[in-house]
N, C-alpha and C positions, 0 to 999 in steps of 0.2 A: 405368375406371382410366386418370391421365394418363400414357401412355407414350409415349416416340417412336416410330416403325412403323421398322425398317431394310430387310431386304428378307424376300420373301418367293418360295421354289420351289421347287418339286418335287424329292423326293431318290430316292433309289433305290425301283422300288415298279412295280408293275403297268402296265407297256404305255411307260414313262418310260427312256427311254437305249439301248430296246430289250431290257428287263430282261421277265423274266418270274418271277414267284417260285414257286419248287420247294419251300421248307420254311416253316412256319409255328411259332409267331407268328415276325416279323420280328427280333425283338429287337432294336429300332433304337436306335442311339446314335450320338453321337460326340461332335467337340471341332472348336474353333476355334482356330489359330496364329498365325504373324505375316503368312501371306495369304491363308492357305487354309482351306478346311473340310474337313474330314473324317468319312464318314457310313460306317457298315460295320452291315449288316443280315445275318441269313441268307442267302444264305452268299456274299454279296459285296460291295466298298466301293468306292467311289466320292471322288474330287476335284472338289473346286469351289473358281473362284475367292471370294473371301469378299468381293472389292469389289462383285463384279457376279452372282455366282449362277451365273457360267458353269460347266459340267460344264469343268475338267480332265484328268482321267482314271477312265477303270474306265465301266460298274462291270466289274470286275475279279473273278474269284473270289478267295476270302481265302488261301486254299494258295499263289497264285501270288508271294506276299511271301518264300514258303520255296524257288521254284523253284531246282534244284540244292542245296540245303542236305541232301536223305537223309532218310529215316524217315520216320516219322508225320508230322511237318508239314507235308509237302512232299505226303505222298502222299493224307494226308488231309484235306477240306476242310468240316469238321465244326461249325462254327458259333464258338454260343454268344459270340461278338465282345466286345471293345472297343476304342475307339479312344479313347487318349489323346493331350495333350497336357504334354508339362512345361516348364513354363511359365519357368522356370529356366535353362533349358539350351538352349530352343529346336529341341524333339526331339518328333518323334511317337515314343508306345507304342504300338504294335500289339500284341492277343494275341486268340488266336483258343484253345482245345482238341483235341486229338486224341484221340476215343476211340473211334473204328469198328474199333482196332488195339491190341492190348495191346505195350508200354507205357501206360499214360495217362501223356498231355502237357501242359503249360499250354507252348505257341510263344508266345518273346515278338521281336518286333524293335522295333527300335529304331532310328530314324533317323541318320543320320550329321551333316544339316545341318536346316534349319526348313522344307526342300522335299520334304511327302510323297510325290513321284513321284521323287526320290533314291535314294541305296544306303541299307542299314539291316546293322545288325550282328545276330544273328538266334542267337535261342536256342532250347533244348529243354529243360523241366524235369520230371522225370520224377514222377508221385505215385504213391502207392501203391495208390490204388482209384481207384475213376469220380469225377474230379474236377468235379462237376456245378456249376453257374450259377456262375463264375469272376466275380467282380469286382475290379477294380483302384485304387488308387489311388498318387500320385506326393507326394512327401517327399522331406525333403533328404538323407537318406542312403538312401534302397533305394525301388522300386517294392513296394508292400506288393500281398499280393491273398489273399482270401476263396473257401475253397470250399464246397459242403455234400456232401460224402464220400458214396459208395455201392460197398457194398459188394454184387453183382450189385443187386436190389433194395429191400435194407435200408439205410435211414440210419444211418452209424454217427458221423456229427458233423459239426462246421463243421471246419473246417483253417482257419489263419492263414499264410501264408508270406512271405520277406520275398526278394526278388530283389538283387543285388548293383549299383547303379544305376551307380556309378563307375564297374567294371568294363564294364559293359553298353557306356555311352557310349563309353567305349576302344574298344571292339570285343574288349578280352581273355574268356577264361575266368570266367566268372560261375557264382557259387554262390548255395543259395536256403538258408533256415536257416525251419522248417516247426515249430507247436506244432499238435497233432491237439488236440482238445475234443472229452468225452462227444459221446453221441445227447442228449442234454438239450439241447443246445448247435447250433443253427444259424443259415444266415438272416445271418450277421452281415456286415459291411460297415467297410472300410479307411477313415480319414478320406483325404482328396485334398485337396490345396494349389490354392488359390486367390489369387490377388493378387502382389504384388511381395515382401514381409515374408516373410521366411521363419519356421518355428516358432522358438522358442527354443531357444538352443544345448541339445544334447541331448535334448529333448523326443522322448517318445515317439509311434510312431502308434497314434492310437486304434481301439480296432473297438467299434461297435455292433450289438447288435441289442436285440428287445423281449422282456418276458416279459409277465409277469399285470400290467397295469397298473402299468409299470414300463419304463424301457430298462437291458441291462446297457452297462457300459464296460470295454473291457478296454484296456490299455496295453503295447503292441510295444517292446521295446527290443532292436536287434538288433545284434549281434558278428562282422562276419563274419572278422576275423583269427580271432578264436575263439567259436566260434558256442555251443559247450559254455557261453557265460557271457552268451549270448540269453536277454532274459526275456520273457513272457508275463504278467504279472498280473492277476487280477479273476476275476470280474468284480465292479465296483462297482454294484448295484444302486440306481438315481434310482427313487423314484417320481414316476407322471406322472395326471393326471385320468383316470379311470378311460374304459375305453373297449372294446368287442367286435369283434375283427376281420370284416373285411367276410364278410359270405355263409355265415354260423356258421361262422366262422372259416378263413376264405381260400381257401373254391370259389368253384361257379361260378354267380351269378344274379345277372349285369348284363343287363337288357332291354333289347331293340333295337325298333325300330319295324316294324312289316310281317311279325316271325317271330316262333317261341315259342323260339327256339333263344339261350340264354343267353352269357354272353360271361364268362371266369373272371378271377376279381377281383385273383389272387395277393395276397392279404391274409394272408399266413401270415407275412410276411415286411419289414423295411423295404426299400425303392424308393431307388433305383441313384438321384444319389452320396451319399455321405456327404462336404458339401463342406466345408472349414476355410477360414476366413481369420483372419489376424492384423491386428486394423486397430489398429495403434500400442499395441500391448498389449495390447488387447482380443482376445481369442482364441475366436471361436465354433464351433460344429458347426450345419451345418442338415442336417435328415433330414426324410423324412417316409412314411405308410404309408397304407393305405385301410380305414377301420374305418365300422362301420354307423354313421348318422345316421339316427335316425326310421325313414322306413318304405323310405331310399337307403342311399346310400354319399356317404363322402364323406372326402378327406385329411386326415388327422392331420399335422399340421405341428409342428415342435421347433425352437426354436434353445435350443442350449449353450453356456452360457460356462467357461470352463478358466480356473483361479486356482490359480496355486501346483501346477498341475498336474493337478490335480483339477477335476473336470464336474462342473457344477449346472447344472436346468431354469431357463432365464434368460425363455422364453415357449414357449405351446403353445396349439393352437388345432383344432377341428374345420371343412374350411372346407365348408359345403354350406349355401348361401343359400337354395335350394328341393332340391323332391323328386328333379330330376336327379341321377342316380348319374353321380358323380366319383372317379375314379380312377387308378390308374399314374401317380403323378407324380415329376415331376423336381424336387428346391428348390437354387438356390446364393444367393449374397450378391455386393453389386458394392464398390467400394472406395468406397463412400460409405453401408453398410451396408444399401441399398435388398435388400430380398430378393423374385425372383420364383418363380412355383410354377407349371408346366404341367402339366398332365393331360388324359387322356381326360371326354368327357361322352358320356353316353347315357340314353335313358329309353324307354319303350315308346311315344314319339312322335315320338321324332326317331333318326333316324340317330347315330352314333360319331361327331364332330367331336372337335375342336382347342381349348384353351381354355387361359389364364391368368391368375392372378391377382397380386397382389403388396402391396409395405408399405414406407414409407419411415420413416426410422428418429422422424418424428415422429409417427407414426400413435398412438394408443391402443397399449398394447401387448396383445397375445393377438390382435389383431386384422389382417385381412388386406382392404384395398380392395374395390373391384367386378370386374368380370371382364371379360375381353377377348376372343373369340372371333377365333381364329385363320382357321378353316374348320369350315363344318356339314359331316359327311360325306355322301358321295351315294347311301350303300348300307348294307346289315348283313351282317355274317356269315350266313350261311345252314347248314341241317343239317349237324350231326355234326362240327363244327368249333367249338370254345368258348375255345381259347387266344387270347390276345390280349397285347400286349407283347413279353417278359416284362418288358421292361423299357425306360423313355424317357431321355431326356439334357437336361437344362439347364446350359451353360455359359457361361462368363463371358471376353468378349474378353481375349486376356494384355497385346494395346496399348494398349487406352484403359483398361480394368478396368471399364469401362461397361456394354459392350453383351455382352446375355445374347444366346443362340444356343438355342434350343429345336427338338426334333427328335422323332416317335412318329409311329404309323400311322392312317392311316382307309381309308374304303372309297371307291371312286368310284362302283360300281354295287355292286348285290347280289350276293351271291357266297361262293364257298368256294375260296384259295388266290388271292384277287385284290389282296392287301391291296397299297396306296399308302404313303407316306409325303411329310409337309411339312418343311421347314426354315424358320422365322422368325426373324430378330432382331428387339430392340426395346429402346429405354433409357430411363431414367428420368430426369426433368428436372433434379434436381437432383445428377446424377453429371457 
């Protein structure tokens, strides 16, 4: 596939900054600003400059963004990350979970200026159970975010909640206005703004997730003078090509090379972001998820188009060229609607590497390019360790709306608790 290469190096990860990793998987992510990067893994992040790759700062434990702030955030440094950017405002979202302590927390900060080694305005928002795998997304009125609710060991649904973004960036008193959803209901995922266009005046945020060969949509509309008149709607159920989530349905049998020790696919669930752009009207959602292919895996990729407010499948596609299992991926869109798609590869002959694919908006549609190989990995997971992920980051430069930023783990050597992580950019010719 023709892309430009930008740079390429090492993020937070095994034996790199002087880090050593304590919890697995990494759950690596981040975002890209107007000079920085930002990578926040289990359970700590890291700065780099974004011209040159140089480390900035960190890595850092993630608690330390709450230092002096009190309570669970500060005291607790509990993972499950993300690192945003709003693109808008020129602000990193930091939020990290606190649950080793009751309250459960969703910490959110929130930068003061577009320099993440800056002050940050820094919040605590309380839920009512184990606020598990948190994700985020940024809109022009509130930080929207996704949880899947537990209550001690029973799932009792997804939660929606919407953060007060105005508020946030003042630095004032910030309220979150929260709709709970059955156990029927998880897994789902906040759309996240992309581009310069912001959504349409009052447009809601979206949340997806999937069911039976199908995705639902639901639509956020949130109040927070009066939150009492916050709506929730849907879900809208799209049918989509029919399709069986990976590894009868989202354990664990990705093969590695050199062991019998499997690697777990999380196919139960769509794959972190769920990205929006508005390119002159045109309003998409790109998602994607890891469903079996033959005798592999391989991503489910989606774009959505929004008319009049409403989602329709506008293209969809399985990408797995051969037998290598593909999976964990990241998809966004650039402002010339080129869309790329990173993911893990593995097979019982090769090591966990690095890989991307993509599509420009004259391709064939359903269809996605050749493939680009980031990095082969140099190692597999080893016994009694099968998490992987839980989840990777594709992002999209907010200065040029170009250059995607792609981020997720591999091995260096063989190993249990060695995991590395890369960071690549790369653009497409005709953005």
């Amino acid at each position: 596939m023709g892309t430009t290469a930008g740079l390429q190096f090492a993020g937070v990860g095994n034996g790199d900054y002087g880090f050593a990793p304590n919890a697995a998987p990494p759950d690596t992510n981040g975002a890209v600003g107007a000079t920085q990067y930002v990578q926040w893994v289990n359970e700590s992040f890291a700065v780099f400059n974004k011209s040159t790759g140089a480390l900035v700062y960190g890595p850092a434990a993630g608690n330390t963004l709450w230092s002096g702030f009190g309570g669970g955030c500060q005291s607790n440094n509990d993972g499950d990350p993300i690192a945003q950017y709003d693109k808008a405002a020129n602000r990193w979202v930091l939020s990290q979970f606190s649950v080793s302590t009751t309250p459960y927390l969703q910490c959110v900060a929130v930068s003061t200026t577009s320099d993440a080694t800056g002050s940050y305005n820094r919040y605590a928002f309380q839920e009512p159970n184990f606020n598990d795998y948190p994700k985020m997304g940024v809109w022009s009125d509130g930080y929207y975010a996704s949880f899947n609710m537990f209550n001690g060991n029973t799932f009792v649904g997804g939660r929606a909640c919407a953060f007060d973004r105005t508020a946030m960036m003042s630095g004032a008193a910030a309220t979150q206005v929260c709709f709970q959803l059955s156990s029927a209901y998880g897994g789902l995922l906040p759309s996240d703004l992309d581009g310069t266009t912001a959504p349409p005046a009052g447009s809601p945020d979206y949340f997806v997730n999937f069911g039976t060969n199908s995705l639902n949509v639901w639509k956020f509309h949130v109040n927070f003078a009066t939150p009492s008149s916050s709506t929730f709607t849907g879900p809208t159920n799209l049918p989509v090509a029919s399709f069986t989530a990976a590894c009868s349905g989202g354990g664990t049998c990705i093969p590695q090379s050199g062991t019998r020790q499997k690697l777990d696919s999380l196919a139960d669930r769509l794959m972190y972001r769920l990205a929006y752009r508005n390119r002159a009207g045109v309003e998409s959602l790109v998602v994607n998820h890891s469903v079996k292919a033959g005798t592999s895996v391989g991503v489910r990729w989606y774009e959505l188009r929004i008319s009049g407010g409403n989602a329709s499948v506008y293209q969809q596609s399985t990408y797995a060229p051969d037998s290598t299992y593909r999976w964990m991926g990241s998809i966004a869109m650039d402002k010339a609607g080129d869309i790329a798609l990173g993911y893990s590869a593995s097979s019982s002959t090769i090591h966990p590497g690095i890989r991307y694919t993509g599509r420009v908006p004259g391709d064939p549609l359903n269809t996605m390019e050749g493939e680009n190989t980031v990095l082969s990995g140099g190692g597999s997971q080893l016994r009694t360790l099968n998490r992987w992920g839980d989840y990777s980051s594709m992002s999209v430069d907010p200065v040029d709306d170009c250059t995607f930023w792609y981020t997720t783990e591999y091995l260096k050597s063989n190993g249990t608790f060695n995991w590395s992580t890369e960071i690549v950019s790369f653009k497409f010719p005709g953005c």
